[in-house]
C-alpha positions in Angstrom: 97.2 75.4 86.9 97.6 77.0 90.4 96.8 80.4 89.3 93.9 79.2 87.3 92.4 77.4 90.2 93.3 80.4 92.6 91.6 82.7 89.9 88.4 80.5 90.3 87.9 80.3 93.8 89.2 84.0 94.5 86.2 85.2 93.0 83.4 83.8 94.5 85.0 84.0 97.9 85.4 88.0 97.2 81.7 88.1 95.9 80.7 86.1 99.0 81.9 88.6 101.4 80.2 91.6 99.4 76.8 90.8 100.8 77.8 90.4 104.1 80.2 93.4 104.4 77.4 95.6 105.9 76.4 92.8 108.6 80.6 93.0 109.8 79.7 95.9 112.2 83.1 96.8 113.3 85.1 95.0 111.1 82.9 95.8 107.8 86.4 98.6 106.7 88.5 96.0 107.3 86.6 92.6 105.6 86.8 95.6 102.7 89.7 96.3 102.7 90.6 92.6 103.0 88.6 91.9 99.3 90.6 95.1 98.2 93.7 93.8 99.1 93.1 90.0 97.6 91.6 91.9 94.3 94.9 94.1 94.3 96.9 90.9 94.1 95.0 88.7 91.6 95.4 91.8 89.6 98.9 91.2 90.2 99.0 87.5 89.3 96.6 88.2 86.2 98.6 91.0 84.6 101.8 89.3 85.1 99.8 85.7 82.9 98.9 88.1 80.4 95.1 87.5 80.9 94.1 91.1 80.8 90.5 90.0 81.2 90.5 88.7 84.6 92.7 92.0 85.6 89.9 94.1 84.5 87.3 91.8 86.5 89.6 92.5 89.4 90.6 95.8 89.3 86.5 96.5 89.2 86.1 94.5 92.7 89.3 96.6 94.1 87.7 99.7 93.4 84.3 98.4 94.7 85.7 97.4 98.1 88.2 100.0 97.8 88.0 102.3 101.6 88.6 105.4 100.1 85.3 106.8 98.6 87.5 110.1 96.6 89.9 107.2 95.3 87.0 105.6 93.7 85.6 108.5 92.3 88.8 109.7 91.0 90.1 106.2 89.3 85.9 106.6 87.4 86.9 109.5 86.3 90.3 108.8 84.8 89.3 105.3 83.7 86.4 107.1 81.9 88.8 109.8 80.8 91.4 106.9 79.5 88.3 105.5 77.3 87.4 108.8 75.6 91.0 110.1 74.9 91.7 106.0 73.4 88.5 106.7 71.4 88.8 109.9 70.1 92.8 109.0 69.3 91.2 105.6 67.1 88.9 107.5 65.0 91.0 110.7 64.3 93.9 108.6 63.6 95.6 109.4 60.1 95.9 106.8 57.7 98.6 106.3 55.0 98.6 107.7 52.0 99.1 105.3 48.8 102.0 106.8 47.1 100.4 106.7 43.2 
């Protein structure tokens, strides 16, 4: 129940501050990586209930708010990368043969 209520109000607190992030001034790096860091953890908490659904929401806003723009590019590329080897493994996957 705590997770689930956490889970609820995590997010649009982390959505709140994505507006607002470029009116921070100084402290606009660290209000991101603040959301990166509460993402990184609900990630955690979500993975570890077995709701991969809400880790995939998460790990999205992580790499949003993420400070490191060549970390972002990087986990696109292998996410996308990932995607297209799980495809290409699906349809070229050999089926059984009926023994007659």
């Amino acid at each position: 129940m705590f997770l689930k209520i956490t889970k609820w109000v995590s997010l649009p607190a982390m959505l709140a501050a994505s507006p607002i992030s470029s009116y921070a001034g100084n402290y606009e790096f660290l209000l991101n990586l603040m959301v990166c860091a509460c993402a990184v953890g609900m990630v955690q908490r979500s993975v570890a209930s077995r709701e991969y659904f809400w880790a995939a929401g998460f790990v999205g806003m992580a790499v949003i708010f993420g400070p490191a723009l060549l970390f972002k590019i990087l986990l696109l590329i292998s996410v996308t990368c990932a995607g297209a080897l799980a495809c290409t493994y699906m349809a070229w996957k050999p089926e059984p043969v009926a023994a007659v």
